[in-house]
N, C-alpha and C positions, 0 to 999 in steps of 0.2 A: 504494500500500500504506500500510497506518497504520500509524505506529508508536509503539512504548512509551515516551514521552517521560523516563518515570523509566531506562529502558535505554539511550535511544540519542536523548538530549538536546540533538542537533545533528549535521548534517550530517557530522562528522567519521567518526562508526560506522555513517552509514546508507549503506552497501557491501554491495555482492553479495559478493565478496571481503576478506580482510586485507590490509589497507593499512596501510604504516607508521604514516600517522601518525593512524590513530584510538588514540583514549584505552587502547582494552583492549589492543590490541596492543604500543602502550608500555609498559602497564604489564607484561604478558608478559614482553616482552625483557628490563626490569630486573630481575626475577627469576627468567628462566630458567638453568638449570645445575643440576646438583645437586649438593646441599649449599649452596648460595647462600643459600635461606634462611635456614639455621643460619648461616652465617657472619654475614649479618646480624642474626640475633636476638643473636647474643651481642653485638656490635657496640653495640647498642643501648644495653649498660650504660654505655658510653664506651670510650676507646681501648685495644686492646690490642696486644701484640705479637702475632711469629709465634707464640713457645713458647708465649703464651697462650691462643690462639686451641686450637694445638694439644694442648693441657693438655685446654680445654674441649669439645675439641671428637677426643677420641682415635681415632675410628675413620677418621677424615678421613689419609688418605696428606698426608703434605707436600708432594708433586707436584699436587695436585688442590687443597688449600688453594693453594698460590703461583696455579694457574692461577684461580682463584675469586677470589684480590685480584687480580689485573689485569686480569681481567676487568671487576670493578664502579673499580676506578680507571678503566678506561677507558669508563664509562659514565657516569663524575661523581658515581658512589653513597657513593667512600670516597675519604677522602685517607691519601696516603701521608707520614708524617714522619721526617727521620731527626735525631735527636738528637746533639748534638757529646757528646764524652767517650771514652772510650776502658773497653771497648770502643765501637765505635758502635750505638748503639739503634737500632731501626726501630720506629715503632710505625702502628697502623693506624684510623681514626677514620670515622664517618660523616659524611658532609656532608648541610647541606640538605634535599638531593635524598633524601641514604639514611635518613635521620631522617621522609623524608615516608612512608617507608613501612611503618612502626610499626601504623596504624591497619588498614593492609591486612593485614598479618599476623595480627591478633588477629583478624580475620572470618573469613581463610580459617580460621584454628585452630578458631573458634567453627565454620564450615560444617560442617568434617570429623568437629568431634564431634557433630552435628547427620547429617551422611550414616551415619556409622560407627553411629549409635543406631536410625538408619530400616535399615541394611541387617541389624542385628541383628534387628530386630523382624519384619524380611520371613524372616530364614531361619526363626524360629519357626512360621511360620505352616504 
């Protein structure tokens, strides 16, 4: 079979099945969950706390934000820091890893308003 070199630009995604470790699948898992991506967009500006998070992010339950940072802590996306003082801080930062994923974000934004304008234009028809 041929394949689409600009798709599947090595052997890692050229699978019958999903495999860990092809690329798209990776990149899946790091932002699977919901609200994930929000948590990381906001993340983007630099670090916040929980209350901040939760400020920006209101419709988000507290249970579901806590499960969404340990989630991406335990994928290397965010680091956790706690601050000395009293009270004690907690704040939450992207790493690296979570910062690679900026650019991915604005495509899929850019796709969805690019699907949302194609399915408006079909229901007129």
């Amino acid at each position: 079979m041929g394949w689409d070199d600009e798709l599947v630009p090595d052997d890692r995604g050229r699978t019958r099945a999903p495999e860990p470790d092809c690329p798209v699948e990776v990149t899946l898992a790091a932002i699977a969950g919901r609200w994930t991506t929000l948590v990381v967009r906001e993340l983007m500006s630099g670090p916040l706390s929980f209350g901040e998070l939760r400020d920006r992010l209101p419709a988000l339950s507290a249970k579901v934000l806590t499960d969404r940072l340990r989630e991406l802590e335990a994928r290397a996306l965010i680091e956790r820091r706690t601050h000395r003082g009293f009270p004690v801080r907690t704040s939450y930062d992207l790493t690296d890893l979570g910062r690679a994923l900026r650019p991915l974000l604005i495509e899929l934004y850019r796709t969805g308003n690019t699907l949302a304008a194609l399915r408006l234009a079909l229901d007129r028809i």
